[in-house]
Backbone bond lengths (Angstrom), bond angles and torsions (degrees), N, CA, C in turn:
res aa  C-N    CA-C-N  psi(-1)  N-CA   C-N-CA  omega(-1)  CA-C   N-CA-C  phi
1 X - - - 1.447 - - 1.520 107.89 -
2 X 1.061 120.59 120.72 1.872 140.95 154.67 1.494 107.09 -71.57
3 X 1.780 96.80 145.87 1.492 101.22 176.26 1.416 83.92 -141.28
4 X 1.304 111.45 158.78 1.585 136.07 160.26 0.817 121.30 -117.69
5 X 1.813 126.31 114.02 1.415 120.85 166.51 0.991 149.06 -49.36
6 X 1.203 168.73 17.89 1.560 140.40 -109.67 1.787 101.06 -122.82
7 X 1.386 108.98 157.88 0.918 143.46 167.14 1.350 123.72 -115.97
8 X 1.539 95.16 169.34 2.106 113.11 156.89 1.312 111.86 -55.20
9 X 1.136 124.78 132.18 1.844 130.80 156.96 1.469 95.34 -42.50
10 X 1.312 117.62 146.06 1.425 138.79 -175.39 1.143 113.20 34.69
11 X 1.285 132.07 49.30 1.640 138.22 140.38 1.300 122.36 -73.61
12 X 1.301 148.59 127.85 1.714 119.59 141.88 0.879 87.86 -121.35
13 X 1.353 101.87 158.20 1.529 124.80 156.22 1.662 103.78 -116.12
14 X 1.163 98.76 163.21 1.386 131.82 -174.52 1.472 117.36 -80.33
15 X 1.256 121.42 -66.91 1.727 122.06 178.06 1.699 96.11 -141.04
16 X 1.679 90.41 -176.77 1.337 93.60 176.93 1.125 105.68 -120.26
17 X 1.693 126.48 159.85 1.873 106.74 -150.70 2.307 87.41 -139.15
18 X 1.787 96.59 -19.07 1.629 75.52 173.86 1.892 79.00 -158.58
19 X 1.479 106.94 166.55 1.251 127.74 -166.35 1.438 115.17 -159.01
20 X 1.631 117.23 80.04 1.821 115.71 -177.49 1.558 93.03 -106.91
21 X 1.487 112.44 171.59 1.410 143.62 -172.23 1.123 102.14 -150.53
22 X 1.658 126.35 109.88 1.290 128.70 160.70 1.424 122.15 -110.15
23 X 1.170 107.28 153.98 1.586 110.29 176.78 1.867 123.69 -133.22
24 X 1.135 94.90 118.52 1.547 119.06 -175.15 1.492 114.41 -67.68
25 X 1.469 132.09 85.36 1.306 142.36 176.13 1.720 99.54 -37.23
26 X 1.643 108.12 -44.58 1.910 88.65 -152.25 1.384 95.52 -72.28
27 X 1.751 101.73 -48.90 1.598 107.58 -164.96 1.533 129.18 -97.01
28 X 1.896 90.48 26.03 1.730 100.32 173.55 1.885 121.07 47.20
29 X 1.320 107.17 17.22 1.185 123.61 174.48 1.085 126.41 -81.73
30 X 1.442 133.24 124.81 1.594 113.82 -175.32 1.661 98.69 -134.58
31 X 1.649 93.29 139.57 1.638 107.71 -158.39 1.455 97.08 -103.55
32 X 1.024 124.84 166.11 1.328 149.56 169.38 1.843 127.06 -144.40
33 X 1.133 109.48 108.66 1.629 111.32 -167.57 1.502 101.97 -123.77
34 X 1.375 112.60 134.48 1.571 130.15 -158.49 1.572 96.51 -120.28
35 X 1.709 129.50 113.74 1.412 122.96 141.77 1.167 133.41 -78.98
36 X 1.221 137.14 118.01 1.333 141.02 175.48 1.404 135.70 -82.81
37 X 1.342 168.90 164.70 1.026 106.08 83.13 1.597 139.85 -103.16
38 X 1.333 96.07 -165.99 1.607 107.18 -160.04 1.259 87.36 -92.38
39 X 1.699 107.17 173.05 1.638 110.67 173.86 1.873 92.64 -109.53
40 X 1.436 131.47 151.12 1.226 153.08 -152.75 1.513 83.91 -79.47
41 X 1.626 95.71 149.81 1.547 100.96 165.32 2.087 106.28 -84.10
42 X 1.180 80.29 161.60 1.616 81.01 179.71 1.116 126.59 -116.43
43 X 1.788 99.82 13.62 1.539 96.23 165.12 2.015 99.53 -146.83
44 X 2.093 96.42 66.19 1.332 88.28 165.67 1.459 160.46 -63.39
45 X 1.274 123.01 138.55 1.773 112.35 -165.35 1.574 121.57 106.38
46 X 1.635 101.29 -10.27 1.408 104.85 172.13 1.747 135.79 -90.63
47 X 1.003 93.25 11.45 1.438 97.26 164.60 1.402 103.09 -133.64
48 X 1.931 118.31 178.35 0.948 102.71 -160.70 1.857 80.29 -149.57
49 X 1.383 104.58 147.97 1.623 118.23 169.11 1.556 130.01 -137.60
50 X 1.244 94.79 140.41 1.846 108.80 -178.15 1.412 102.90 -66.02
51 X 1.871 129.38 130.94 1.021 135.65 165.08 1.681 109.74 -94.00
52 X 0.877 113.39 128.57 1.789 111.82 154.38 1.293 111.28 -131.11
53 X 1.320 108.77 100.13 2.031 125.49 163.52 1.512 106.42 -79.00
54 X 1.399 93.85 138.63 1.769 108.01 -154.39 1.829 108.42 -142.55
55 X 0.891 135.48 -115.84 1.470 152.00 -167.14 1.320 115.16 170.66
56 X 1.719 108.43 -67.19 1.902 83.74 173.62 1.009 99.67 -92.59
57 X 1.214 136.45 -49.35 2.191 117.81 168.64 1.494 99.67 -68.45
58 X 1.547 104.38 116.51 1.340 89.56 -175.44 1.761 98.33 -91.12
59 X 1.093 110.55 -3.94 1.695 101.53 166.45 1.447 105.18 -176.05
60 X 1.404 102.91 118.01 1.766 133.86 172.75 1.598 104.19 -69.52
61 X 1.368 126.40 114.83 1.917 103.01 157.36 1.424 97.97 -113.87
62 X 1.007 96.90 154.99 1.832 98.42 157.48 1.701 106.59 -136.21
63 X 1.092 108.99 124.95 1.448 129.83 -162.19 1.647 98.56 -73.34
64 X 1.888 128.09 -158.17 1.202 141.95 -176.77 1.320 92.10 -98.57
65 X 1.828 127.68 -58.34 0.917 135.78 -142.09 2.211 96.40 -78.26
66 X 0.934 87.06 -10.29 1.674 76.67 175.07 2.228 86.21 111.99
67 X 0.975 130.39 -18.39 1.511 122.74 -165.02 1.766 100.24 -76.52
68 X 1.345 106.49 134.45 1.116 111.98 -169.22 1.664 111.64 -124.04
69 X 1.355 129.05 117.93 1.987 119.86 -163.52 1.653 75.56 -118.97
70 X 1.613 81.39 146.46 1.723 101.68 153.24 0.951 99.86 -161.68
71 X 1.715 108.23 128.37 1.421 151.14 -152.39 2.155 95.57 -100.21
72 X 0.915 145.49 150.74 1.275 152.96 -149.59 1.550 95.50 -142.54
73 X 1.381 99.84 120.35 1.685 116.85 173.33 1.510 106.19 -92.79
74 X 1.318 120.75 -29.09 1.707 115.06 -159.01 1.582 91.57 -57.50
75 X 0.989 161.83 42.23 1.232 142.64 121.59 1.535 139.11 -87.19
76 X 1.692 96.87 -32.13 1.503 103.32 170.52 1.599 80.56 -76.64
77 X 1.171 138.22 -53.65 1.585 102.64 -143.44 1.410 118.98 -81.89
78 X 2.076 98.57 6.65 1.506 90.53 168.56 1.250 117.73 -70.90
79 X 1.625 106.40 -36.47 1.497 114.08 -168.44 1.073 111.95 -53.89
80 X 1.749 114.77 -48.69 1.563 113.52 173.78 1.136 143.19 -19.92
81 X 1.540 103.42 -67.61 1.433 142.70 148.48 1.661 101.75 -23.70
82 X 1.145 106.83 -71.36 1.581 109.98 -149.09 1.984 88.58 -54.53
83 X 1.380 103.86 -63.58 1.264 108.49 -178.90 1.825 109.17 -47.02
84 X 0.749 133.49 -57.96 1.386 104.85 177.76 1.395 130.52 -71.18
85 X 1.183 104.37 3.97 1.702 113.73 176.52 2.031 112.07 -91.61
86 X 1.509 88.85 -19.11 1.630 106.16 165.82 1.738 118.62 -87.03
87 X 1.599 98.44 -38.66 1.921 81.61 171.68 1.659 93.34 -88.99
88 X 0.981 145.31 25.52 1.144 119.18 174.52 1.905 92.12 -104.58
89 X 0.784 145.89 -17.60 1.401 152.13 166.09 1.476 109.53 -54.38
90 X 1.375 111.51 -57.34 1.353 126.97 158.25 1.287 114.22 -16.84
């Protein structure tokens, strides 16, 4: 088995600190998840970003540079869900 790294443009990291390979029986998928770390910025606090905390986005940023992440809640709030659909059986 081959893996390919990739990253963000202008990241490095330094070493690698954990390394799993999983494999998905239903959907014949096999994962690979890389810990790093990064090396520190060296000039922290100078830029500045928009937060939006949400439920199904569980968080919108939009950066200075125009880069915009949104992070996906529909999973905690499936779990949520699931769990209250179990004490409610109760």
């Amino acid at each position: 088995v081959s893996f390919r790294i990739s990253h963000r443009p202008g990241v490095e990291y330094e070493r690698v600190r954990e390394f799993s390979v999983t494999y998905d029986k239903v959907s014949g998928r096999i994962e690979a998840r890389l810990v790093v770390e990064v090396k520190a910025n060296p000039r922290p606090g100078t830029k500045r970003a928009a937060l939006d905390l949400g439920e199904t986005i569980l968080m919108a940023a939009a950066f200075e540079d125009g880069t915009v992440l949104l992070y996906s809640g529909r999973f905690i709030k499936s779990v949520r869900r699931y769990w209250q659909k179990v004490r409610a059986s109760l």
